[in-house]
Structures are given as structure tokens and as C-alpha cells.
C-alpha positions in Angstrom: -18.7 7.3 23.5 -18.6 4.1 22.4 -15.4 2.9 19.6 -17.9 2.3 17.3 -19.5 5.9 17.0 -15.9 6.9 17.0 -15.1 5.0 14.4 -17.8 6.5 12.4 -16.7 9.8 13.2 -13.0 8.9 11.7 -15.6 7.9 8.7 -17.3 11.4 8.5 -13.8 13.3 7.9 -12.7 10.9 5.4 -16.1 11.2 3.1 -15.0 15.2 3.7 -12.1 14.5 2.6 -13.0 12.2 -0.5 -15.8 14.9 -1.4 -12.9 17.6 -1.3 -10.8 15.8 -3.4 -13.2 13.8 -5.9 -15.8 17.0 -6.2 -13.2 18.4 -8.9 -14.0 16.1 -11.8 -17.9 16.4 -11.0 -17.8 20.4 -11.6 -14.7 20.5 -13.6 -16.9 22.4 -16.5 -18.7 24.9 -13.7 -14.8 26.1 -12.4 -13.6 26.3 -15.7 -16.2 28.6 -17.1 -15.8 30.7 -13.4 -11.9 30.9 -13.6 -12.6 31.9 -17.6 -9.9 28.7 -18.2 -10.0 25.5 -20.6 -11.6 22.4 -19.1 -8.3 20.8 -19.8 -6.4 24.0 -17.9 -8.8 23.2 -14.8 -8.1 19.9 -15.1 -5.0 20.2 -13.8 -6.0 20.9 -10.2 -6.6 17.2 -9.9 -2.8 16.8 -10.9 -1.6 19.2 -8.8 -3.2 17.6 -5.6 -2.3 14.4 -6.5 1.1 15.1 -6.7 1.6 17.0 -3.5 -0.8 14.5 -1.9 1.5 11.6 -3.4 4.3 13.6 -2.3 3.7 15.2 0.5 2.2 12.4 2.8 5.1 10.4 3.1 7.2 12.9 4.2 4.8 14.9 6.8 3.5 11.2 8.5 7.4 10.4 8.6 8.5 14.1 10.3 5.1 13.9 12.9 5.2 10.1 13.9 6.4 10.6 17.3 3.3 13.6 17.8 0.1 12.3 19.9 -1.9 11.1 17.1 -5.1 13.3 18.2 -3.2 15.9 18.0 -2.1 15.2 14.7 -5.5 14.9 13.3 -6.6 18.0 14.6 -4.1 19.9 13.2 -4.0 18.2 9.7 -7.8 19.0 9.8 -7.4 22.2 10.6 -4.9 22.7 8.1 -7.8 21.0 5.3 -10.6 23.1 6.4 -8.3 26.6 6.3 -6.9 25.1 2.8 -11.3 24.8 1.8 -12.3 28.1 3.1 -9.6 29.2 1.0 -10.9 28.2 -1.9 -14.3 29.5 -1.3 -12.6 33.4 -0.3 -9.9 33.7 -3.1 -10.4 34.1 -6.6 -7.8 33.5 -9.3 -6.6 30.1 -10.7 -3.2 31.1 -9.5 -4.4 30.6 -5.7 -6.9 27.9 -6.5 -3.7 25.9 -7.2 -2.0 27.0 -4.3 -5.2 25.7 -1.9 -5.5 22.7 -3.9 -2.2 21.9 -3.0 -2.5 23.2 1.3 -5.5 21.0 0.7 -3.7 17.7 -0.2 -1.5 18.2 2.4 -4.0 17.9 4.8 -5.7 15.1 3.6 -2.9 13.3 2.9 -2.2 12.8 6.9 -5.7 13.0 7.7 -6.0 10.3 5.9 -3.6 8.1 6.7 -3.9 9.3 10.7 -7.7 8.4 10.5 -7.1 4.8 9.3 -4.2 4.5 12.2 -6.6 6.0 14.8 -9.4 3.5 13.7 -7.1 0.4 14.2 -5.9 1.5 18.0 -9.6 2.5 19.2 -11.2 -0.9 17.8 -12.0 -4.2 19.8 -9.7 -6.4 19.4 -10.1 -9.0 16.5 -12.2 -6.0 14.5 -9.3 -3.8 13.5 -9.8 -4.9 9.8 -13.3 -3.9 10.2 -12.7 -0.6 11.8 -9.8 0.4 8.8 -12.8 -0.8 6.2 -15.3 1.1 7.9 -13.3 4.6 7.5 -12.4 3.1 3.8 -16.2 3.4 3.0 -16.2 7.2 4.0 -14.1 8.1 1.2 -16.3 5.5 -1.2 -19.2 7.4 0.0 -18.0 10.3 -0.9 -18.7 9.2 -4.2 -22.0 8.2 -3.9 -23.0 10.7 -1.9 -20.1 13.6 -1.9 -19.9 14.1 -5.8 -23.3 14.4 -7.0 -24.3 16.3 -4.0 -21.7 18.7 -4.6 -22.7 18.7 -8.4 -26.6 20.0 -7.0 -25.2 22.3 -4.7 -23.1 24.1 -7.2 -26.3 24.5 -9.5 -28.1 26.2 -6.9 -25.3 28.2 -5.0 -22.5 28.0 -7.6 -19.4 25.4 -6.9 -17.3 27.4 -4.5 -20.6 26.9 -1.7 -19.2 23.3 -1.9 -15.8 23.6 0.0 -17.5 26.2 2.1 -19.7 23.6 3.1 -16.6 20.8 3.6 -15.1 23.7 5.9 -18.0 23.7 8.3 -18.4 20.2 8.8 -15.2 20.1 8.5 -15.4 22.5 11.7 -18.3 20.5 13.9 -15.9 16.6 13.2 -13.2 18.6 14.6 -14.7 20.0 17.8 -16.5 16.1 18.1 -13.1 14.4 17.8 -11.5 16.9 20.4 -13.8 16.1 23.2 -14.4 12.2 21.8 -10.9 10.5 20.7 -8.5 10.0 23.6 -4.8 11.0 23.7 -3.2 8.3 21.4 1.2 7.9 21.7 2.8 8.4 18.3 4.4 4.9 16.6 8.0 4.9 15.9 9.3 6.3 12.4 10.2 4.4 9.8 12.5 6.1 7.9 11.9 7.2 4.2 15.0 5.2 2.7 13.7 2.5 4.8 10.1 2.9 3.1 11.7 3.1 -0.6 14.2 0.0 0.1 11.3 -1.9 -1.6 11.6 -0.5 -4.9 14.7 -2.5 -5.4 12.3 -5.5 -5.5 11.2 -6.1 -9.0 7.9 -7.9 -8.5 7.4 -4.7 -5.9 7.7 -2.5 -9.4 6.1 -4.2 -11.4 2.7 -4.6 -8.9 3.0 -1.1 -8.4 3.0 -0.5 -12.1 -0.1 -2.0 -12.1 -1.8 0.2 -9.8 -0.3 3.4 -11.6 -1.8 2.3 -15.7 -4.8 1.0 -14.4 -5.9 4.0 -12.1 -3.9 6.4 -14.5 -6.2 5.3 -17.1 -8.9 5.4 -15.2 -8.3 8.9 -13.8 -7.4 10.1 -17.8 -11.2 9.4 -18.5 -12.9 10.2 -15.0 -11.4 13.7 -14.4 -13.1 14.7 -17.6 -16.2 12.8 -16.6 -19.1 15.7 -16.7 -17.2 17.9 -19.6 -17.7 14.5 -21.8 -21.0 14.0 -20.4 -22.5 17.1 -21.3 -20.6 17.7 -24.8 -20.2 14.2 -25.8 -23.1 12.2 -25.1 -24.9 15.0 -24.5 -26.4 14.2 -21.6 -29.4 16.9 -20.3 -27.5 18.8 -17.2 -30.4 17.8 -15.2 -29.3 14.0 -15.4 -25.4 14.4 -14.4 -25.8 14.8 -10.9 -27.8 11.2 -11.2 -25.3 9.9 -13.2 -22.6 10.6 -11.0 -24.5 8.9 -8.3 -25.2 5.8 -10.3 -21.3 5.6 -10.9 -20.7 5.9 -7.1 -23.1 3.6 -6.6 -21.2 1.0 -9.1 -18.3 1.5 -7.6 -19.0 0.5 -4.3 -20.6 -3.1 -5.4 -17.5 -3.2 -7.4 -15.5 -2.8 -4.6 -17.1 -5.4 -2.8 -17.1 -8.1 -5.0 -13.9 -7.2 -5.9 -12.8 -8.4 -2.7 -15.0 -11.4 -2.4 -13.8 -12.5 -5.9 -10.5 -12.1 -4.9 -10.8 -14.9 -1.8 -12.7 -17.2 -3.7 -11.2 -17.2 -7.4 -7.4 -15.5 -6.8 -5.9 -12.0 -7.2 -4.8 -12.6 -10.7 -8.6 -13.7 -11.7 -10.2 -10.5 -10.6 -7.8 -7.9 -11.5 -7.6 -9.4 -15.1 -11.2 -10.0 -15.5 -12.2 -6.7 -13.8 -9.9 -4.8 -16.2 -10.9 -6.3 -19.2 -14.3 -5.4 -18.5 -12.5 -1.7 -18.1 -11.3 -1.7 -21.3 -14.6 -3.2 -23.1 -16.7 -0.2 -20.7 -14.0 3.0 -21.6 -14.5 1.6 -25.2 -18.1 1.7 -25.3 -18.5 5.1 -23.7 -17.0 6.7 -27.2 -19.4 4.6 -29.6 -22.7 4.9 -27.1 -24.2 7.7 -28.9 -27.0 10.0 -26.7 -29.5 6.9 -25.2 -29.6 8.3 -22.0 -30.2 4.3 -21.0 -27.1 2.8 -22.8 -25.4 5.8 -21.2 -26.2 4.9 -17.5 -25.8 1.4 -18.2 -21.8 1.7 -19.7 -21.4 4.8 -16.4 -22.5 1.8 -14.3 -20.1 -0.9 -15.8 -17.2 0.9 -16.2 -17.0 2.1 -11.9 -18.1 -1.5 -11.1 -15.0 -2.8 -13.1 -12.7 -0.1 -12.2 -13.2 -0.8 -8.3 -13.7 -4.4 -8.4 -9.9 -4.4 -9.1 -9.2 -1.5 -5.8 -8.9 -4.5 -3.1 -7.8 -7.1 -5.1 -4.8 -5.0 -6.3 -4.1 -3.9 -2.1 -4.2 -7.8 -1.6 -1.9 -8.4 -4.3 0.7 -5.6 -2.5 0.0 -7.0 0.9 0.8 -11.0 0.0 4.0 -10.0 -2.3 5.8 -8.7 1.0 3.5 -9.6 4.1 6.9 -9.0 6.7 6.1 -5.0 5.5 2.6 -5.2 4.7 2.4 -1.0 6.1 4.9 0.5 3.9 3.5 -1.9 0.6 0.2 0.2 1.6 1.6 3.4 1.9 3.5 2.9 -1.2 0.5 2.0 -3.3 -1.5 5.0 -1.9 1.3 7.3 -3.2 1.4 5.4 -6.2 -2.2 6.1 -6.8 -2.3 9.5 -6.1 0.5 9.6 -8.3 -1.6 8.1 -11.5 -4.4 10.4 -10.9 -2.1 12.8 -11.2 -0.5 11.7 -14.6 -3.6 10.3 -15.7 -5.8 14.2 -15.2 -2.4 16.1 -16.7 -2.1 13.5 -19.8 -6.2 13.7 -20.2 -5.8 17.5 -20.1 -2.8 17.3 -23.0 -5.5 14.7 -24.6 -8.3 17.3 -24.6 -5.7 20.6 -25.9 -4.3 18.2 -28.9 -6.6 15.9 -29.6 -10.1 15.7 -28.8 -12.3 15.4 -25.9 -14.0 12.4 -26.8 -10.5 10.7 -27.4 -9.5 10.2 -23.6 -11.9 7.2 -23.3 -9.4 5.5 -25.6 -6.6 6.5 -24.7 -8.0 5.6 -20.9 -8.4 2.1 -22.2 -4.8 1.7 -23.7 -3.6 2.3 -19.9 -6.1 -0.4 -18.5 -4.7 -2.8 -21.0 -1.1 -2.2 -20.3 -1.8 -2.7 -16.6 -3.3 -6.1 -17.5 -0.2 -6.6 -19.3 1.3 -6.1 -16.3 -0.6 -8.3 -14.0 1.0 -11.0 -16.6 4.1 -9.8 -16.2 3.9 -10.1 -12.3 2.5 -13.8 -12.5 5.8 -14.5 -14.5 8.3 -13.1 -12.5 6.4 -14.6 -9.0 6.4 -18.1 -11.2 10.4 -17.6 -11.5 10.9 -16.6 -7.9 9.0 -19.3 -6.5 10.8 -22.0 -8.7 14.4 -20.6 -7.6 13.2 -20.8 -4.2 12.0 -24.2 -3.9 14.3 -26.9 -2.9 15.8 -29.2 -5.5 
């Protein structure tokens, strides 16, 4: 088998594993009314997998990165589809934590594993375009993924999704056992080695941006189809179309968010697409129920949201090139992290407040992360001028 179809199977586990993780905020209000829980109280399984996916990764990819990375793969896979047909057997919110949590652990270093796998199997001079390739599985997964799963838990009821992740789940994991070769581990890098960076302030404050402005776009998002239905009142029939609109969005977003970034600069595009953030989170709470005006602020608001995705992993990657891995790595825990934060504040948001707040509230994060993008541009403007000869 050629690297490419390869490749494309390394893409195929991480849509699985973006559908498993994503999936939540599209049936949020099907699991809640199932578990007999708040939509706030479900809410927190996003939190809970981000944190033990933001958590977890580091450590497991640090204690395995001597083990043959097929290997690897095939046991962190195995541990995600167990962790899915876990979730479809059990009932109880108490153990659809405690898989949403096995689950997170093995996507974290499927994850990760998959975009290292892709980069060794590729031609040379296409690595970049092997690691984007398996970056557009998990974007798919929004497309594609979210609002499928949304259909299939109308007919079949929401726990027939992560059955249904388990047994593809199953077939990728007997194609990449027969497929991928035997690949040699790489050679740890310890964790205080990996946090060493943190000391750096322009490292903070870059990652602070990352953190408010997916925080406050994970506040709004996880609540996504709750505020459809019982805020806009959008017809249940049109969600699963919304959702795909917004997936849609968001991977034009993420495209031009990249091409923007080359051409017009990293501080350009992050402020610009987060502005249009703000302006779209804003609208969302005075759009009333035209089903047109709703789809056209959905589609907005995931453009601007992802246009700011690779423009932001740029910005990492150009503060400290020499360690351009661990930046990554950092920023993908980071991430995790503000989903996390962002669905447990949201959830607080909904208890206390009200539903249709957390667009606002969602906003107020965006705009301190464009705060912070100044901030950055300050500080590198200071570092630069202490640098340079007199």
C-alpha cells in the first residue's frame, strides 16, 4: 500500500476520534434528557475529557516514546474503542464520566502518534502535507462526524453513535495492523524539559491566547444545540444541517486562516478573525428565530473562530522555532485545557444565569485573547529592541 492511502488511513482514526470527542456538544440535550441530568450537568463531560486529554497526553506519549510506534497506536486505539463500547453498554452518569475520561486517554496518544506516524511514512519534502492531511480528519469530523452523529441519534438514540466509532474504530485497527510497518520509538523528552518554556513570558502570554480565545469559544459551542433549539428556536429537523453548515465554515476558516496568515502576518489574522468572533457570538443572542439570519451568524462565527486555529500554531512555532515540537504539544494541551474551562464555566453560566447568556460571556473571552495578541506584539517589540545591536 502506497504512503498515501496510509496516510489517509492515519486520517480515518482521527475523524473517529474528532467525531468521539466533538459528538458531545451536538447531542448534549439527547444525553441529558437520557441520564435524567441538567444540560449544564452533561455538559461537563466535555470538561472532563478535556482535562484528562490535556492532562493525560503529555504524560502517556512521555512514559511510551521508546515503544514501536505501531504498536503504540494499536494499543491506544484499542484502549478508545473499549473506552466507546463502554459508553454504549453502561448506563449511569457516574460511568459515562469514567469512559469519557478512558476515552481521552486514548485519543490523546492516538492523536498525537498518528500525526508522528504520518511525518515518518511520507515522501520526503511532503511531511507538512502528510501532518495537514491527518489534521483535516479531525476537521471533518465536524463536517461530517457531528451532524451525522446528530441523525443517527434521532433514529437509533445517541449511544448507537460511539457504538458505531467502536466498529470502525475496529476495521482502521485491523487495516493499520497489516498496512503501517514497524516504526522505532524517538527519544523522550522529559516533562521538566517540555515545561522549561513556561518560564518564557511571550511563551505565556501566546499561550494565553490560545486558552481565552478557544475557552470562549468552547463556553458557547458546547451548549451549541441546547441554545439552538430553546433559544432561537430552531425546528429539530434543521440542527443536524446547521451543524454541518458550521463544519463547513470552519474548514474555509481554517484555510484562509492560514493563507492570511503568509500573506498579511500572524497578528493581522488573529486580530481580525477574533473581532469578527466577538461581532458573530454577539449577534447569535439578538438574531431572533430567522432561520436565515440564524445560518448566516452559525456560518460566521466557525469561519472566524478557525481562521485564527493555524495562524495562532504559527504564531507558537515562530516564537521558539529551536523547539517548534514541544510549542505544539504545549498548545494542544493548552487547548484541550480551554475547552475544558470554557464547557465547566458555560455549564456554571447556564445553572446561574441563563442559557442565552454564554454567547456573551463567550465573546468577553474572545476579546481578552485579542487583548492578548496586543500584549504579545509588545513584549516581542521589547525583546527585539534589547536584542539588537546598539
Amino acid at each position: 500500500m502506497k504512503s498515501t492511502w496510509k496516510i489517509y488511513v492515519l486520517a480515518l482514526i482521527s475523524f473517529l476520534v474528532g467525531t468521539s470527542n466533538y459528538i458531545i456538544s451536538g447531542i448534549l440535550d439527547r444525553i441529558a434528557e437520557t441520564l435524567g441530568t441538567s444540560v449544564a450537568a452533561a455538559g461537563q463531560l466535555i470538561t472532563v475529557y478535556s482535562l484528562a486529554y490535556a492532562v493525560g497526553t503529555p504524560i502517556l506519549m512521555a512514559l511510551t516514546a521508546k515503544m514501536d510506534r505501531r504498536k503504540l497506536l494499536l494499543y491506544s486505539l484499542g484502549l478508545f474503542i473499549v473506552a466507546n463500547l463502554l459508553t454504549y453498554i453502561l448506563s449511569g452518569f457516574g460511568f459515562f464520566i469514567a469512559a469519557r475520561i478512558i476515552t481521552a486517554l486514548g485519543a490523546g496518544v492516538v492523536t498525537v502518534n498518528a500525526l508522528s506516524i504520518a511525518a515518518k511514512i511520507a515522501p520526503p519534502g511532503k511531511q507538512a502535507s502528510a501532518i495537514a492531511n491527518v489534521t483535516m480528519g479531525i476537521t471533518a469530523s465536524l463536517i461530517i462526524g457531528v451532524p451525522l452523529g446528530r441523525m443517527v441519534a434521532s433514529a437509533f438514540g445517541w449511544k448507537a453513535v460511539f457504538l458505531a466509532i467502536a466498529i470502525v474504530g475496529v476495521i482502521a485497527m485491523l487495516v493499520i495492523a497489516v498496512v503501517l510497518p514497524r516504526m522505532q520509538g524517538d527519544k523522550p523528552v522529559p516533562l521538566i524539559n517540555q515545561f522549561a518554556l513556561l518560564k518564557k513570558p511571550q511563551v505565556l502570554v501566546a499561550l494565553a491566547i490560545t486558552f481565552f480565545w478557544l475557552g470562549g469559544y468552547s463556553l458557547a459551542y458546547t451548549y451549541i444545540s441546547p441554545f439552538l433549539l430553546d433559544v432561537t428556536h430552531l425546528n429539530e429537523s434543521l440542527i443536524s444541517a446547521a451543524l454541518f453548515v458550521f463544519g463547513i465554515a470552519s474548514l474555509i476558516g481554517s484555510k484562509i486562516g492560514g493563507y492570511s496568515a503568509d500573506k498579511r502576518g500572524i497578528k493581522y489574522t488573529l486580530v481580525s478573525g477574533m473581532v469578527l468572533h466577538v461581532i458573530s457570538l454577539i449577534l447569535l443572542s439578538l438574531v431572533g428565530e430567522s432561520v436565515i439570519a440564524i445560518f448566516a451568524i452559525l456560518i460566521l462565527w466557525s469561519f472566524a473562530a478557525w481562521s485564527s486555529a493555524p495562524a495562532q500554531q504559527f504564531n507558537l512555532v515562530s516564537l521558539v522555532p529551536e523547539s517548534s515540537g514541544v510549542m505544539l504539544s504545549l498548545n494542544s494541551s493548552m487547548m484541550q485545557l480551554a475547552m475544558a474551562v470554557g464547557a465547566g464555566v458555560g455549564g456554571v453560566i447556564v445553572n446561574r444565569i441563563s442559557l442565552a447568556s454564554i454567547t456573551w460571556f463567550g465573546a468577553l473571552s474572545v476579546l481578552i485573547a485579542i487583548i492578548a495578541v496586543f500584549a504579545l506584539s509588545s513584549i516581542a517589540s521589547r525583546y527585539s529592541a534589547v536584542q539588537s545591536p546598539n
